[in-house]
C-alpha positions in Angstrom: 38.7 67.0 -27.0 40.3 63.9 -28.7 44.2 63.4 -28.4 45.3 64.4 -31.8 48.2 61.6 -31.6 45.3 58.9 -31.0 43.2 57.1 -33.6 39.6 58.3 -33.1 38.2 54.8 -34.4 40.2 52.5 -32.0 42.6 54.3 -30.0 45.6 53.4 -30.9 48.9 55.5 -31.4 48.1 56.7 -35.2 51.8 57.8 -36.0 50.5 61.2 -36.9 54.0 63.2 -37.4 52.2 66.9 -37.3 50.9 65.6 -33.5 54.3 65.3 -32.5 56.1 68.4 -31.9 59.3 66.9 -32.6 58.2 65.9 -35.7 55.7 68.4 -36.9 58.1 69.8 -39.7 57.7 66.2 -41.8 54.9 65.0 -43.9 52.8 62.9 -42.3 52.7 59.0 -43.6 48.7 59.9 -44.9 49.9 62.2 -47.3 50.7 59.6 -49.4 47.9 57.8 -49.5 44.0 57.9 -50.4 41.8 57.3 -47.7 38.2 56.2 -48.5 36.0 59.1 -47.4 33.4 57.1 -46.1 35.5 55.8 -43.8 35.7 59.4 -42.4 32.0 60.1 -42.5 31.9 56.7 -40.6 33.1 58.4 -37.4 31.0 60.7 -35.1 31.1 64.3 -36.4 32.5 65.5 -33.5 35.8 63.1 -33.8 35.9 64.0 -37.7 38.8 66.2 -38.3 40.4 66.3 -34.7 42.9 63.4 -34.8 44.4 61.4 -38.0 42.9 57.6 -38.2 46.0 55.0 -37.7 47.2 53.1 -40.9 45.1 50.1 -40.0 41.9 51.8 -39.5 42.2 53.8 -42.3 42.9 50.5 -44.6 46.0 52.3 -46.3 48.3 49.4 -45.8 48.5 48.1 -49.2 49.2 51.3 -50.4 52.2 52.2 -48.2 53.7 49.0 -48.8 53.3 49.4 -52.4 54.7 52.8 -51.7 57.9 51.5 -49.5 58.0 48.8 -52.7 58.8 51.3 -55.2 62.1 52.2 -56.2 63.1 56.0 -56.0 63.6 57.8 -59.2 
């Protein structure tokens, strides 16, 4: 069983906020984003769906910065 607060592509700590248990009441940061499915078909099926991919792996970066970028309304 994969630790859900682990990226399942390289390992690293994937900020996951619903993993955490003191912070499972927040959105988590790839709620905001689009994640290329094929990067999720990418990983074995039996890692799919068990742990959230880290911001690097999941090549959101741009859009989070573009995100922290924009003013609130």
């Amino acid at each position: 069983m994969p630790d859900p607060r682990l990226c399942p592509a390289c390992g690293a700590s994937n900020q996951c906020t619903l993993a955490d248990p003191r912070t499972a009441d927040r959105a988590c940061w790839c709620f905001s984003v689009s994640i290329d499915p094929a990067l999720l078909e990418a990983l074995p099926a039996e890692l799919r769906n068990a742990a959230c991919l880290c911001q690097a792996c999941a090549r959101v970066d741009e859009q989070l910065k573009a995100a922290a970028d924009t003013p609130n309304e």
